[in-house]
C-alpha positions in Angstrom: 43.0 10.5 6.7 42.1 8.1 9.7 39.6 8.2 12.4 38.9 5.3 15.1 35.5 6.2 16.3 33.4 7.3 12.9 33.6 6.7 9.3 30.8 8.5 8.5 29.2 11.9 9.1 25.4 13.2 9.1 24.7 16.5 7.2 21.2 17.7 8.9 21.5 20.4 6.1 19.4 23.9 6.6 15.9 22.7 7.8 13.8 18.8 7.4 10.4 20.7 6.6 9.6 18.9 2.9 8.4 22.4 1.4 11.2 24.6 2.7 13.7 22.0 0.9 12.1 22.5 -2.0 12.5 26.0 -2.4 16.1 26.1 -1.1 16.8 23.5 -3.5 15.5 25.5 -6.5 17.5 28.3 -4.5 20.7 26.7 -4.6 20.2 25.4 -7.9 19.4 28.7 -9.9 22.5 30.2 -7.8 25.0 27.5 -8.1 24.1 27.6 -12.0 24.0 31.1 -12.5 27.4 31.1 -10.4 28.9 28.8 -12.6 27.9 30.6 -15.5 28.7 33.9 -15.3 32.0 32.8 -14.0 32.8 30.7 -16.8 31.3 33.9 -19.0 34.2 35.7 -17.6 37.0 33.4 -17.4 36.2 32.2 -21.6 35.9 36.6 -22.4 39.2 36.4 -20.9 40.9 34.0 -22.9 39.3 35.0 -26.4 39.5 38.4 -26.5 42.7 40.8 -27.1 41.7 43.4 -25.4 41.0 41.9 -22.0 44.9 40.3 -22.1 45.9 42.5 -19.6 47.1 41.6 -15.1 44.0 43.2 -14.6 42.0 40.4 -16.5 44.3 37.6 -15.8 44.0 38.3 -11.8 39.9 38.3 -13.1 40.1 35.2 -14.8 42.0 33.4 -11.7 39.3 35.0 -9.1 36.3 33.8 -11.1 38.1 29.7 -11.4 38.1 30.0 -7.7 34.4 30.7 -7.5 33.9 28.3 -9.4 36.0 26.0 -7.6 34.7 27.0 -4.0 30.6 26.8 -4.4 31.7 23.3 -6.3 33.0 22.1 -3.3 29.8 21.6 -1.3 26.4 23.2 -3.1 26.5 19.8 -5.3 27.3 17.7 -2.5 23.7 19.8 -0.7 21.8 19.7 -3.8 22.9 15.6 -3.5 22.2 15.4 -0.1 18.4 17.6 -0.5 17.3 15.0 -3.6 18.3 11.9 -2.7 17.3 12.4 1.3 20.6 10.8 2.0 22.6 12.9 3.9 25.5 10.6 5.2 28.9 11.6 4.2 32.3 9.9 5.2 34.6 10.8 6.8 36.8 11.0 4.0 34.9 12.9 1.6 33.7 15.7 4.5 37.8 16.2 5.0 38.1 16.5 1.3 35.1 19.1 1.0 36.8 21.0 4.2 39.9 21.2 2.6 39.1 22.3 -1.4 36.6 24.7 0.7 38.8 26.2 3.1 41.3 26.8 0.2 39.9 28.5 -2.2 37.9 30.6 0.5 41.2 31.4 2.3 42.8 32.0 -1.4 40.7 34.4 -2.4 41.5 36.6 -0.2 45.1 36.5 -1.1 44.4 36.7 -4.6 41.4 40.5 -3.5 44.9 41.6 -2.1 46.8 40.9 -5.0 43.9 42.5 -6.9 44.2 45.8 -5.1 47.4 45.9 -5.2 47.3 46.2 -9.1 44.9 48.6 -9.6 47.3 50.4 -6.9 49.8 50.3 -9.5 47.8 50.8 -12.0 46.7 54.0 -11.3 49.7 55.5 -9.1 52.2 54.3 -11.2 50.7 54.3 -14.5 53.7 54.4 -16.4 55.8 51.4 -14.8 52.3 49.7 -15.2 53.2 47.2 -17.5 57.4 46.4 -16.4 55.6 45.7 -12.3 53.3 43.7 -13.5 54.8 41.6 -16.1 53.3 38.8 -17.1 55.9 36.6 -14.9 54.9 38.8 -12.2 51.1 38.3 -12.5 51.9 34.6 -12.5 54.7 34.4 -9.5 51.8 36.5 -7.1 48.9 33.5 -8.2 51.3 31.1 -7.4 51.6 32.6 -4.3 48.3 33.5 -3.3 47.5 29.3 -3.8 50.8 28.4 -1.5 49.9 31.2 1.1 45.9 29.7 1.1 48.0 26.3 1.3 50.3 27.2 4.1 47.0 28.9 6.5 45.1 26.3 6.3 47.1 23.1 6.6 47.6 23.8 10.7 44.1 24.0 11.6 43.1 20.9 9.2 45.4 19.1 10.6 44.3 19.2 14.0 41.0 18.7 13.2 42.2 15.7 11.4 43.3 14.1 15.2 39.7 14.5 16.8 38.1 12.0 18.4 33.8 11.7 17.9 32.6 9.7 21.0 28.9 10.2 21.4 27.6 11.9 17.8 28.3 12.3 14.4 25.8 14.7 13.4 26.6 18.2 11.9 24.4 20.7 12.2 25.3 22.0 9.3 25.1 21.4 5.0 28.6 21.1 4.6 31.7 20.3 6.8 33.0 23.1 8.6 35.5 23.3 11.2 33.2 24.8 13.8 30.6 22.3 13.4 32.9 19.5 13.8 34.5 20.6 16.7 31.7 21.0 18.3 30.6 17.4 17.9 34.1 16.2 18.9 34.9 14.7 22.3 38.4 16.0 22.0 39.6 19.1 23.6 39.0 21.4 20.9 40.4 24.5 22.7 44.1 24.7 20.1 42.1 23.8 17.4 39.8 26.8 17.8 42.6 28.7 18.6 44.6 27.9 16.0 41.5 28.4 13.4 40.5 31.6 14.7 44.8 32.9 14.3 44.7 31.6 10.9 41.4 33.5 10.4 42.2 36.8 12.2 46.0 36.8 10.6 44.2 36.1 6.8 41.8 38.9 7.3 44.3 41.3 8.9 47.2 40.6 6.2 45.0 40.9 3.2 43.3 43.5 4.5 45.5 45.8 5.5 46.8 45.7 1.9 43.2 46.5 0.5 43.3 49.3 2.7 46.9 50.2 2.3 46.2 49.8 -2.0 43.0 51.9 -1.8 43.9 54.9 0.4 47.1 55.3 -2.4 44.6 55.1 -5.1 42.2 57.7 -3.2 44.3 59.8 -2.7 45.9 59.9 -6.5 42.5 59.9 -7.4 41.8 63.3 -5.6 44.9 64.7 -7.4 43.8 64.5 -10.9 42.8 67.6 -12.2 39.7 66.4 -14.6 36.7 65.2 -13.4 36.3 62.9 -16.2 39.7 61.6 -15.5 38.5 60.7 -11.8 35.9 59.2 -13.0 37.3 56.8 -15.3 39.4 56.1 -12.8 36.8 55.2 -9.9 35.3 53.0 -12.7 37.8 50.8 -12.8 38.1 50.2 -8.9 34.3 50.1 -8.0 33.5 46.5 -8.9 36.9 45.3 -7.1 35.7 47.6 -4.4 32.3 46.2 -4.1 33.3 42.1 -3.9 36.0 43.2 -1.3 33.2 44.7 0.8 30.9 41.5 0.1 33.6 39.3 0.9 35.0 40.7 3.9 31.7 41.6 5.3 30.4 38.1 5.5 33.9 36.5 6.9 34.5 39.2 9.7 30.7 38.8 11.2 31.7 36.0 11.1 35.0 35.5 12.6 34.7 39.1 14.9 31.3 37.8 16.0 31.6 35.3 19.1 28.0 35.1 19.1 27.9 34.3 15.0 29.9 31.1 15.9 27.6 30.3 18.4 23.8 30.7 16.6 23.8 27.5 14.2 21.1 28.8 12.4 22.9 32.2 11.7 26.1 30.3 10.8 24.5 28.2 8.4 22.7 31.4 6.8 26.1 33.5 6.6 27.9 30.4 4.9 25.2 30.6 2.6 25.7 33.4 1.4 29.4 33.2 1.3 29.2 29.7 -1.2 26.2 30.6 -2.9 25.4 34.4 -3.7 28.2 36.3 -3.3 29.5 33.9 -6.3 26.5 34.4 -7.9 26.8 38.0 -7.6 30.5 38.9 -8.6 30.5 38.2 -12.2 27.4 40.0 -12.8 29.3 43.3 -10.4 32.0 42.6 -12.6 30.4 42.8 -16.3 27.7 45.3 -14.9 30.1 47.9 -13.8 32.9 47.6 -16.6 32.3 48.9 -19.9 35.6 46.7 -21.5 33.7 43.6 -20.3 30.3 44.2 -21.5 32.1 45.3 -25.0 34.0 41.9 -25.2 30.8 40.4 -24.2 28.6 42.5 -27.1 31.7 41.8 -29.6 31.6 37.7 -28.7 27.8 37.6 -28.9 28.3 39.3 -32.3 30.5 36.8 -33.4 28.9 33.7 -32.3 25.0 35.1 -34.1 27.6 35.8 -37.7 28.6 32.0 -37.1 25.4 30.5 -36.6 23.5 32.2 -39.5 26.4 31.3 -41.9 
């Protein structure tokens, strides 16, 4: 990880006004801990309780680690960088926090796939449920939803890791990202934007086509069920899934689809926000809200812990 012309980097964050810092900090802070939280809830609820040992849960418990994992990556480093007032970061440590960044943002979407993809089996093939997705299964497809995250990411970084910084080492930005830094750079940046913006468009295409692919299947069983009730239950179980995939892929392809997005600073910054620091914030709580075998593990480990603590 070598540069010859800067070892360190200047975060100019989201704004310098003293009050506005403030309020993003306590922002950020309530987010990132909330995030952190409910994640955790979900990913301990997992472990502990019986009934939630199921793909569905594991593919839960793997999605919520890398929300944790992602806003860890640079809301700390912003929180850091808004307390302190320093806001020089080296070289090194920006190209770490691109990299953990990039790959649990570019894993995720692998691992929504993945997700789709089993409640596609779960509800069109309900009785080869549990042989498909065998435990050994469940693991082989995490496994490769980190090596395919791996594999799209390591081309781009490593072009960025050959630019040359001439005349500024200032990101516009509160965290290092790859369009930021290029745009700094006194390299010719055209193949690295190219190749981040193939990697990007190839992610979103892949993944999504098999959201699209899993969910017109599902609709489709759905609309052949001859109870109500039984369509129902069965929505019930895909809304929450439904709802991140639309929050996740929203935010990514205005951002990726949008030349102009890439171009505003300020509306980057404001998207990448939301992508590091609410929509984590937000799953868990879409998750526990909208499934009743969550919020019954939940009641029944709340129960448990109140019987300890008053014996």
């Amino acid at each position: 990880m070598r540069n010859r012309t800067v070892t360190t980097f200047i975060l100019l964050g989201l704004t310098d006004d003293p009050q506005l810092q403030v309020l993003i900090f306590v922002f950020l802070f309530l987010t990132y801990v909330l995030s952190v939280t409910g994640n955790m809830t979900i990913i301990t609820l997992t472990i502990v309780d019986s009934h939630l040992k199921t793909p569905m849960y594991f593919f839960l418990k793997n999605f919520s680690f890398l929300e944790i994992s992602f806003t860890s990556a640079c809301i700390p480093r912003y929180l850091y960088n808004i307390a302190t007032g320093d806001k020089v970061i080296t070289y090194n440590a920006c190209m770490i926090q691109a990299f953990f960044t990039d790959l649990c943002g570019v894993t995720e979407f692998f691992l929504l796939a993945v997700m789709s993809y089993d409640r596609y089996v779960a509800i069109c093939k309900p009785l080869h449920y549990v042989t498909i997705m065998s435990s050994g299964v469940c693991r082989i497809l995490i496994i490769c939803c980190w090596m395919s995250g791996f594999c799209v990411i390591i081309p781009p970084l490593t072009l960025v890791l050959n630019l040359e910084f001439c005349d500024s080492n200032v990101l516009d930005h509160f965290g290092c990202d790859a369009f930021p830094i290029m745009k700094i750079s006194c390299s010719d940046t055209w193949i690295v934007e190219q190749t981040v913006n193939i990697c990007a468009v190839l992610t979103l295409n892949i993944t999504l086509t098999c959201v699209v692919l899993s969910y017109g299947s599902i609709i489709r069983t759905i609309f052949r069920f001859p109870s109500t009730q039984q369509r129902k239950k069965a929505f019930s179980t895909c809304s929450s899934h439904m709802i991140v995939v639309s929050i996740t892929y929203g935010t990514c392809i205005f951002i990726y689809m949008n030349p102009k997005a890439k171009e505003e600073v300020t509306v980057n910054k404001m998207v990448s926000l939301l992508i590091t620091s609410v929509s984590p914030t937000l799953n868990p709580f879409i998750y526990t809200l909208r499934n009743n075998q969550v919020k019954k593990a939940f009641r029944n480990s709340f129960k448990r812990l109140v019987l300890i603590s008053r014996k």
